[in-house]
N, CA and C atoms as a LAMMPS dump frame, in Angstrom:
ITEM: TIMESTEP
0
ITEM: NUMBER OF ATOMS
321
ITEM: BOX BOUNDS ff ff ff
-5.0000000000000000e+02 5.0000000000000000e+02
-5.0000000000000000e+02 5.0000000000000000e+02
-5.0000000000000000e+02 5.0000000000000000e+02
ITEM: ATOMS id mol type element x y z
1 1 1 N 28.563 53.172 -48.632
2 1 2 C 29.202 52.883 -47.342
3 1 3 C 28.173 52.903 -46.216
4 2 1 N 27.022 53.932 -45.718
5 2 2 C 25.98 54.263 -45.216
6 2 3 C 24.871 53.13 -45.22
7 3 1 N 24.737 52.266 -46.307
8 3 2 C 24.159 51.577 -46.411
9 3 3 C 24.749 49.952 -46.346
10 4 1 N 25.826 49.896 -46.464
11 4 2 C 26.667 49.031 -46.169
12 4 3 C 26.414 48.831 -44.756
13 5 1 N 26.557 49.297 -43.611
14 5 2 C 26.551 50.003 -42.238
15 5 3 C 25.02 49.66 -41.779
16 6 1 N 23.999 50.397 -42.696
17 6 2 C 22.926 49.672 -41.967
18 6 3 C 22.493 48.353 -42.131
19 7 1 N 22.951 47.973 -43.174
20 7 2 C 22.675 46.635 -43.498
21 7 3 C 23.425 45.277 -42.76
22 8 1 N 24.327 46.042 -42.348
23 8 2 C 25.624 45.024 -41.242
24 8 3 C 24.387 45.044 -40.029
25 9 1 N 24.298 46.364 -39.782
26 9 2 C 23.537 46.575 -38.265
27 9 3 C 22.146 45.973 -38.544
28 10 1 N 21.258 45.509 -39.236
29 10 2 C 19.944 45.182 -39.704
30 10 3 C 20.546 43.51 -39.508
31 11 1 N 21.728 43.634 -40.227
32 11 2 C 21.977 41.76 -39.809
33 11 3 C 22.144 41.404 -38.25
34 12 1 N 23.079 42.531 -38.082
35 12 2 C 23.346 42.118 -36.755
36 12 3 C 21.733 42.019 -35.513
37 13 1 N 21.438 42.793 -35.608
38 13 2 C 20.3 43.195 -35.011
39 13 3 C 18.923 41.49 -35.088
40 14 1 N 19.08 40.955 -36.247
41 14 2 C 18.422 40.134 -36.723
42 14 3 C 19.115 38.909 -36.321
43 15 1 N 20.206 38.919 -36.144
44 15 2 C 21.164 37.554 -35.439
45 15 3 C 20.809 37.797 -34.044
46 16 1 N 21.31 38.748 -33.795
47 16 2 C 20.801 39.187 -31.804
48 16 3 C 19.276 38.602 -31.335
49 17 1 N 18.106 39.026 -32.064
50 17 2 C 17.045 38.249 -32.062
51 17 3 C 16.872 37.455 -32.259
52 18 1 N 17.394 36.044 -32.911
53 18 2 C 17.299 35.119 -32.928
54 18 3 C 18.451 34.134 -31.962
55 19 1 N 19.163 34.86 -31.706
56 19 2 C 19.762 34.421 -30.936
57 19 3 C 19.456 34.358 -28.899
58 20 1 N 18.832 35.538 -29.174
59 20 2 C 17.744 35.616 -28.069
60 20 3 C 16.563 34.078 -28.079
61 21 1 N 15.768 34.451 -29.038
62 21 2 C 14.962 33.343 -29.275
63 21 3 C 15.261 32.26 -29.016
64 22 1 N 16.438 31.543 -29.921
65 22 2 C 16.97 30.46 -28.985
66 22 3 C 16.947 30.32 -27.82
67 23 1 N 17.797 31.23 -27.04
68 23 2 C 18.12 31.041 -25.581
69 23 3 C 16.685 30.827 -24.893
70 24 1 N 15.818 31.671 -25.237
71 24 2 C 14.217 31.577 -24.641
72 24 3 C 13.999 30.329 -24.874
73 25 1 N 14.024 29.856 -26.163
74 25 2 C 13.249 28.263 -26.285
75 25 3 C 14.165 27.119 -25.844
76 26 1 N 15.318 27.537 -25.176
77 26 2 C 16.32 26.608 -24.497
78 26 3 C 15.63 26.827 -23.233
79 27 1 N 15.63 27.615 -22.365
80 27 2 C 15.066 27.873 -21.254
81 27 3 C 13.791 27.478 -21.391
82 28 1 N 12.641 27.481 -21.723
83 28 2 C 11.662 27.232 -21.858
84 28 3 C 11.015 25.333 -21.722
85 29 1 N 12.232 24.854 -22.829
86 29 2 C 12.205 23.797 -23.115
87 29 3 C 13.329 22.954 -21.231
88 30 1 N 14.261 23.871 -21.015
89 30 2 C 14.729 23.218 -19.717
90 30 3 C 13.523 23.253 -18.983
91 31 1 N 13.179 24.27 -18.64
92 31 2 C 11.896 24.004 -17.146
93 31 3 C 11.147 23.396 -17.809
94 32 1 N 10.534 22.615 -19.038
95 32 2 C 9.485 21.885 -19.086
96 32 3 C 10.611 20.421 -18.561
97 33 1 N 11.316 20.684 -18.949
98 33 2 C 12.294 18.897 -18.508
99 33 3 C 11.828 19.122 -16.884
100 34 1 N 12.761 20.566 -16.517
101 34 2 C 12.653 20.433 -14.766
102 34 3 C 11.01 19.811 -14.508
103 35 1 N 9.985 20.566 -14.89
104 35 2 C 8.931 20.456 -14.688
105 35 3 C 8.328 18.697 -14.27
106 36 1 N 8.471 17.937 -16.109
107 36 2 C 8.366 16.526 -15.735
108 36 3 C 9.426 16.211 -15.107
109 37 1 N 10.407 16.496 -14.57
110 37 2 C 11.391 15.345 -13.953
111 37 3 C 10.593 15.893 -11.937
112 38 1 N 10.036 16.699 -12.111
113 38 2 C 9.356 16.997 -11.072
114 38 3 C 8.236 15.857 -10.65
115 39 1 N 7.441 15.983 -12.112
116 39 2 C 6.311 15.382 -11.935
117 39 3 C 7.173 13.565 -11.516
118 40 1 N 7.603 13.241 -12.325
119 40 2 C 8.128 12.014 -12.136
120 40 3 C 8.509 11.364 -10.811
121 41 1 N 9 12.554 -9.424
122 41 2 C 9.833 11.982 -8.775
123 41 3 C 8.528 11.8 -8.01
124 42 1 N 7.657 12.693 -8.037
125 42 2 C 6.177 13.008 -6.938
126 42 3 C 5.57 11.733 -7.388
127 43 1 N 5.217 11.443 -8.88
128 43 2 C 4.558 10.052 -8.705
129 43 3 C 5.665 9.403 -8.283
130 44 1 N 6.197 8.798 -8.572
131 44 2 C 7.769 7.971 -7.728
132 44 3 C 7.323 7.686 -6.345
133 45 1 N 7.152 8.945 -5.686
134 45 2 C 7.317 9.182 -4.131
135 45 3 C 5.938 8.681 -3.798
136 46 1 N 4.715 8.71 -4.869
137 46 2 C 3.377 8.346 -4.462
138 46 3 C 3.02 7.59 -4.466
139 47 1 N 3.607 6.557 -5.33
140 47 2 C 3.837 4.715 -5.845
141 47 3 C 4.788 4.687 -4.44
142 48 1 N 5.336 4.625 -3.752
143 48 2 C 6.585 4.013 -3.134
144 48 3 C 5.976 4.285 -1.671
145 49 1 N 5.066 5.504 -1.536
146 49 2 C 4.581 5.457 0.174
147 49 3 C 3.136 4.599 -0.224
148 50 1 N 2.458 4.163 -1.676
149 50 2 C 1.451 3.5 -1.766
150 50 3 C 1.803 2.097 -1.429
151 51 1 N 2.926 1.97 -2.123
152 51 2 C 3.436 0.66 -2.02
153 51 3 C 3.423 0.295 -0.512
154 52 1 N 4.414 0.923 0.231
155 52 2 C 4.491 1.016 1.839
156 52 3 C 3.12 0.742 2.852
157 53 1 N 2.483 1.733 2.313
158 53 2 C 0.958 1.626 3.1
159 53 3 C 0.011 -0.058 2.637
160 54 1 N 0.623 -0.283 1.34
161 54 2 C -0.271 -1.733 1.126
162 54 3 C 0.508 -2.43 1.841
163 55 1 N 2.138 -2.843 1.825
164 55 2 C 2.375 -3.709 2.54
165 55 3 C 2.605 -4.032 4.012
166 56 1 N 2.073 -2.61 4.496
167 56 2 C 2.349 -2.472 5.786
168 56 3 C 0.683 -3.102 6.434
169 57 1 N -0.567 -2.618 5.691
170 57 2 C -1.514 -3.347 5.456
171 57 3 C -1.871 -4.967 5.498
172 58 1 N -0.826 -5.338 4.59
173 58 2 C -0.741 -6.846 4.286
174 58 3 C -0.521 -7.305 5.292
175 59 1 N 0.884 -6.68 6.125
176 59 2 C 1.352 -7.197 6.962
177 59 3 C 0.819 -7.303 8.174
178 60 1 N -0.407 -6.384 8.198
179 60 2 C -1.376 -6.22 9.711
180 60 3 C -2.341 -7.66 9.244
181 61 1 N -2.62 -7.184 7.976
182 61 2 C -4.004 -8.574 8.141
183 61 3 C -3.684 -10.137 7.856
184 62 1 N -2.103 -10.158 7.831
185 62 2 C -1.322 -11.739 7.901
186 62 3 C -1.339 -11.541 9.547
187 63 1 N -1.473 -10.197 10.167
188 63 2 C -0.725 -10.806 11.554
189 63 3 C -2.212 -11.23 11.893
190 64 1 N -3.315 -10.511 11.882
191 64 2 C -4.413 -10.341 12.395
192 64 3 C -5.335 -12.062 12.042
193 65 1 N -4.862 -12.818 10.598
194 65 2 C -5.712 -14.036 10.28
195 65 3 C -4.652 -15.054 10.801
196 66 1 N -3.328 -14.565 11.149
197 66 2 C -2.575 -15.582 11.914
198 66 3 C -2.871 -15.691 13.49
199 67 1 N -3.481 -14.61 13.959
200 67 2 C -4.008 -14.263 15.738
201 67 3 C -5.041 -15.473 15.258
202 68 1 N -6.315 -15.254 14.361
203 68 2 C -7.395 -15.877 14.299
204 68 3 C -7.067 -17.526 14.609
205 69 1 N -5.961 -17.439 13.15
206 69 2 C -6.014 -19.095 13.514
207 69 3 C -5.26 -19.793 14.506
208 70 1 N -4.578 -19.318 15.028
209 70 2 C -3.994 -19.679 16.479
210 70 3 C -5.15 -19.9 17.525
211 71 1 N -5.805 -18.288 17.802
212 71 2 C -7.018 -18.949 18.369
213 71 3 C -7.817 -19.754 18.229
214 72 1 N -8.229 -19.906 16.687
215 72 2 C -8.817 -21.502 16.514
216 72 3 C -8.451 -22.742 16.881
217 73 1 N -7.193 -22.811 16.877
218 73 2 C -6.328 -23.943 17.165
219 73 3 C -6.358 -23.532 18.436
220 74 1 N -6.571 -23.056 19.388
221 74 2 C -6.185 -23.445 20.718
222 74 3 C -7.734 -23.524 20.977
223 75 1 N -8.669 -23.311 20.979
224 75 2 C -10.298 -23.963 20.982
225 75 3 C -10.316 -25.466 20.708
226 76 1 N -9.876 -25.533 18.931
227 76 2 C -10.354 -26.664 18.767
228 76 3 C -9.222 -27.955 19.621
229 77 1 N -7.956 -27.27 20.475
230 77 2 C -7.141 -28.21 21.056
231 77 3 C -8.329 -28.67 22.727
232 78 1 N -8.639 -27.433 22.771
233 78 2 C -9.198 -27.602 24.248
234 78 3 C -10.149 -28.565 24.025
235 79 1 N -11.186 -28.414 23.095
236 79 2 C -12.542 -29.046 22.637
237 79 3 C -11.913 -30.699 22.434
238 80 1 N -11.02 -30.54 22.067
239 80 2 C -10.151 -32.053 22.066
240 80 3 C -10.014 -32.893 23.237
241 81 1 N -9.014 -31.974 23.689
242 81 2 C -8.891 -32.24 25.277
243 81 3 C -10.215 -32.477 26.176
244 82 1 N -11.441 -31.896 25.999
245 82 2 C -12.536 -31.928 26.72
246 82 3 C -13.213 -33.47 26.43
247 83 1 N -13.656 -33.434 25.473
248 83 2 C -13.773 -34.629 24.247
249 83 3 C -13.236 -35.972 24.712
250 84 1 N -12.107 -35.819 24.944
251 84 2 C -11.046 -36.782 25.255
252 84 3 C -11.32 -37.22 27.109
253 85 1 N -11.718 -36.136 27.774
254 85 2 C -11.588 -36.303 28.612
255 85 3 C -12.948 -36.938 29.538
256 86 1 N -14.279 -36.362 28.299
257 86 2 C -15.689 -37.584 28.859
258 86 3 C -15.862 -38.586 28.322
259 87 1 N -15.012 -38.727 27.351
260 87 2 C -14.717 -40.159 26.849
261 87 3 C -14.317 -41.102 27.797
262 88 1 N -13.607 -40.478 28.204
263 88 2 C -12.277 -41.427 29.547
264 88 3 C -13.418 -41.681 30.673
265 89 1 N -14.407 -40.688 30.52
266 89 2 C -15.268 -40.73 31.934
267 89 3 C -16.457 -41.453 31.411
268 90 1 N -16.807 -41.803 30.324
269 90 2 C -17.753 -42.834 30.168
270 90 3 C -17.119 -44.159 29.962
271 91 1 N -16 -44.23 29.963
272 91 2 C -15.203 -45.641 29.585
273 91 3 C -15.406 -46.092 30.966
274 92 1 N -15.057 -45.475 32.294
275 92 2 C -15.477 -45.798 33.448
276 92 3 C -16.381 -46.461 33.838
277 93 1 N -16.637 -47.831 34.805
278 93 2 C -17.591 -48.02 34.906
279 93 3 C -18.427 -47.404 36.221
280 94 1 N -19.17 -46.818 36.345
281 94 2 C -20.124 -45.172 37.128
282 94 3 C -20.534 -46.439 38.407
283 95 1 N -20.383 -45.9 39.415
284 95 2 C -21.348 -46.95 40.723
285 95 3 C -22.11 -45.881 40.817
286 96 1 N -22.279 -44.875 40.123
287 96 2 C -23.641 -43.733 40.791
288 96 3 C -24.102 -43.416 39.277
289 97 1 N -25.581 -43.396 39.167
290 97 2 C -25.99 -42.942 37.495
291 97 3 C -26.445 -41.643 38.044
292 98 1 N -25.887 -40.847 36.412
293 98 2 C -25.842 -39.48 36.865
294 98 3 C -26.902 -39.655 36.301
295 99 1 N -27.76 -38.487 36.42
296 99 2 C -29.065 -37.817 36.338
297 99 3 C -29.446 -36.616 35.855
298 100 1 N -29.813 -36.846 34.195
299 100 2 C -29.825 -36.044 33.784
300 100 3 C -31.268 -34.256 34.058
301 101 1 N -30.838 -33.364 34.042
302 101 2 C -31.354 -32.435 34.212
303 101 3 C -32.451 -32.246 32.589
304 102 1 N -33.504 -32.381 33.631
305 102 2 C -34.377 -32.198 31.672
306 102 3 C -35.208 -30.785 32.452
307 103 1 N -35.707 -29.996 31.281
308 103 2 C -35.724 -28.511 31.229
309 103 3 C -37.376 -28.825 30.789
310 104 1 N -37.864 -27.868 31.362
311 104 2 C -39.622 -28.149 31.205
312 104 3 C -39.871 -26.887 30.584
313 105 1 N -40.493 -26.692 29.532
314 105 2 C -41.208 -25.564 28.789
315 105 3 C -42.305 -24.72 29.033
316 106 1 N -42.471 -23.864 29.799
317 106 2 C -43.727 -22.826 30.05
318 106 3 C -44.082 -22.496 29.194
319 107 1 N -45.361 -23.097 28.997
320 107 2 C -46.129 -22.29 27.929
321 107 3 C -47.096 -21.001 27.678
């Protein structure tokens, strides 16, 4: 009977520990999930403000080569306009010859 008794309690005792064990390697095994679902959201969040910062980027140096070529285009309109406009003045016929300025070299 005595031995009956310890042998219940030796089982029991031996279920309790492993039943412990489990619970540890349940817990153990949750915070490694928490852990990567951690890691996951931080890269997530690091891709998504990277993403942000490139296209916010993009979006400066579309505005910045669209400034450029506007300004080009309004040069090469003027240079047009200028162009256009000693054209018109040599089509003229001049009653006064202009006189050109020639530049003498010191040597």
């Amino acid at each position: 009977e005595e031995t009956k008794a310890r042998l219940q309690a030796r089982l029991e005792l031996q279920q309790q520990k492993e039943k412990e064990r489990k619970q540890a390697l349940q817990l153990k095994m949750r915070k490694r999930q928490e852990l990567q679902k951690k890691m996951r959201e931080k890269t997530q969040a690091s891709l998504a403000r990277a993403k942000t910062k490139r296209e916010q980027l993009e979006t400066k140096e579309q505005e910045r080569v669209d400034k450029l070529r506007k300004e080009i285009e309004e040069k090469e309109e003027r240079l047009r306009q200028r162009l256009a406009e000693r054209e018109k003045e040599n089509q003229r016929p001049s009653t006064t010859k202009k006189t050109s300025k020639s530049s003498t070299v010191v040597a």
